[in-house]
C-alpha positions, 0 to 999 in steps of 0.5 A: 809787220812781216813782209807778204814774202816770208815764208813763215807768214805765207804758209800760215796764211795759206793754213788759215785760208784753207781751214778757216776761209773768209768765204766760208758762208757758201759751198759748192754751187752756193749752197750755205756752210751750216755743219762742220761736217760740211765745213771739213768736207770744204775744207779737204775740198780746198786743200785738194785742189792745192796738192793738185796745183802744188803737188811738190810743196809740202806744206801742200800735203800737210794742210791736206792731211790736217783738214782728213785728220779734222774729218777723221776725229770728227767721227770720220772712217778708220780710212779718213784717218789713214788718209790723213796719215798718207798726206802727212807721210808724203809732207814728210817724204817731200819736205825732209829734216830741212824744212823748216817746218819739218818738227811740226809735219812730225809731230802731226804725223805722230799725233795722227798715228797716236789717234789712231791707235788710241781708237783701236784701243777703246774698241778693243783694249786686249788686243792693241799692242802699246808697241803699235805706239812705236812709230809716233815715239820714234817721229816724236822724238825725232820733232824735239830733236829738230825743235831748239830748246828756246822755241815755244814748242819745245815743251808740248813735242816733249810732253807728247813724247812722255805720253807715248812712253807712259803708254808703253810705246818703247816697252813696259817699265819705262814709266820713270823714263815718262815722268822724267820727260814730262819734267823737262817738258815743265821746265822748259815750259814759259810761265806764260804758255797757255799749255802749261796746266796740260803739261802739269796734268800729263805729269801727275797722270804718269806720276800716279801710273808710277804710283800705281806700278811701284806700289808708292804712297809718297809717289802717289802723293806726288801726284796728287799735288802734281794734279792739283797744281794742274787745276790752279792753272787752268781756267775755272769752266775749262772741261779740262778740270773734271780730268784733273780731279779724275787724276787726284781722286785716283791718286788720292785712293793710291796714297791711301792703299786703294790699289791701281783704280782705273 
């Protein structure tokens, strides 16, 4: 077991004791936690009361902007999520590329941006830029630059990378550029990470967008069998299966001349 002292255990401990507190049955003045609503609203409460007494830490600013993050994609306020951002920006300002830490701050800070934008999108499609997605790509890249091959990450920053792409984050046409990088992320992914049929999936939606753009039969029945692989290796009752035969009902219709379905 690791020494109290280390770094790495105490940040953790200190994420875990805000997010997810043992004493979480009561809140403010007693009254009984029973919502995750009332769950997140305690657990901004806590993080709050950290900045306040650690305002120069980033790992502070970073729990802060995680537990607004939680709020916001709970259904929170488009102000929840730029909260959540401005947390994550000042995690980012305070603790540099040294931290050591620092990969995760910028992967989080992308994925927030990323979130935020894909509710823009739902709400109004036509008028969303995908070059709105320009600074996740560039802080999600810049999470791989600082993330060693061998780290168990390094699969997941670069699959969110090839999301961001897929998406037209770095401009239209750049879909082989996607699907490379969700092959690397594949590659490099351990045998055993429990996130390997999400990188598998990511693969097979960007391979059948790529069908759909070049107008590929055999680029569609890559993807077909990209998605199916994505299916074996996640778990049977995992929600994630109705997706992935999503992906190889579309990717079947491409192979067979059905055109771009949705």
């Amino acid at each position: 077991m690791s020494d109290q002292s280390d770094p790495a255990r105490t940040r953790a401990e200190l994420l875990s004791d805000i997010l997810f507190p043992r004493d979480r049955a009561t809140g403010p003045g007693g009254a009984l936690v029973t919502t995750s609503k009332e769950a997140t609203d305690d657990a901004i409460r806590r993080a709050q009361a950290l900045v306040g007494a650690q305002g120069k830490d980033p790992w502070a600013h970073f729990i802060l902007g995680l537990a607004q993050g939680l709020r916001y994609l709970d259904g929170g306020t488009h102000a929840d999520g730029e909260r959540a951002v401005e947390a994550l920006r000042e995690a980012v300002r305070l603790g540099g590329r040294t931290d050591p830490d620092a990969a995760l701050i910028l992967q989080q800070l992308a994925a927030t941006l990323a979130a935020m934008w894909a509710n823009a999108f739902t709400r109004d499609p036509g008028g969303t830029d995908p070059a709105g997605l320009g600074e996740a790509l560039r802080l999600a890249r810049e999470s791989v630059e600082l993330t060693p091959e061998d780290d168990p990450n390094f699969s997941v920053r670069l699959a969110q990378v090839a999301e961001f792409i897929g998406q037209g984050a770095d401009g239209p046409g750049r879909l082989a550029e996607a699907v490379e990088t969700a092959e690397r992320a594949l590659a490099a992914a351990h045998p055993d990470d429990p996130r390997l049929s999400q990188y598998q999936h990511t693969h097979a939606i960007l391979k059948a967008h790529l069908a759909a753009e070049e107008g590929s039969a055999g680029t569609a029945v890559d993807a077909e069998r990209s998605a199916i692989r994505a299916g074996h290796l996640a778990h049977p009752y995992d929600p994630a299966q109705m997706r992935i035969i999503g992906t190889i009902q579309r990717a079947r219709t491409l192979s067979a001349g059905g055109g771009p379905s949705a």
